[in-house]
N, C-alpha and C positions, 0 to 999 in steps of 0.2 A: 288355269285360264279356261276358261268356257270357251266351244266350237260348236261352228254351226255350218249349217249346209242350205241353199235354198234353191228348193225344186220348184221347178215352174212348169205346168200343164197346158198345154195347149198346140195342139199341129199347125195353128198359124205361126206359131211360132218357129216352130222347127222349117217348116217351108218357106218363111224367111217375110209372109204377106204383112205381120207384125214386128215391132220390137220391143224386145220385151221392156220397156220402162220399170216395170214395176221390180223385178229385181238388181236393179240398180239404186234405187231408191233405197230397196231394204238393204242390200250390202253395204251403203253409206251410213245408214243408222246403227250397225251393228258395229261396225270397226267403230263407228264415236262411239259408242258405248264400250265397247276394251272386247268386243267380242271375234275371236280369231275366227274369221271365217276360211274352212277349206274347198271348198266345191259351189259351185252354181251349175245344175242341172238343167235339160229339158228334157219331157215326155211327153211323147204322142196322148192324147185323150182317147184314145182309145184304150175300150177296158182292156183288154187282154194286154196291153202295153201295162196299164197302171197296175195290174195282179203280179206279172213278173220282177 
């Protein structure tokens, strides 16, 4: 079985001024497609967040 993981970028997101829609969206389309999702992330847009 295929796994997947989806990371989402954005500090509005992590500071709470968004939410995030858009991976909720793709976690729905991946479990109907038979795909075992493990993780939903977020990361700061900042580069030195996105390098480590």
């Amino acid at each position: 079985m295929m796994k997947a993981e989806i990371i989402s970028i954005g500090s509005e997101i992590l500071s709470g001024q968004i939410t995030d829609t858009n991976a909720n969206f793709i976690a729905k389309k991946l479990v109907e497609s038979g795909i075992d999702l493990e993780y939903i992330s977020a990361v700061s847009d900042n580069p030195k967040s996105l390098l480590s």
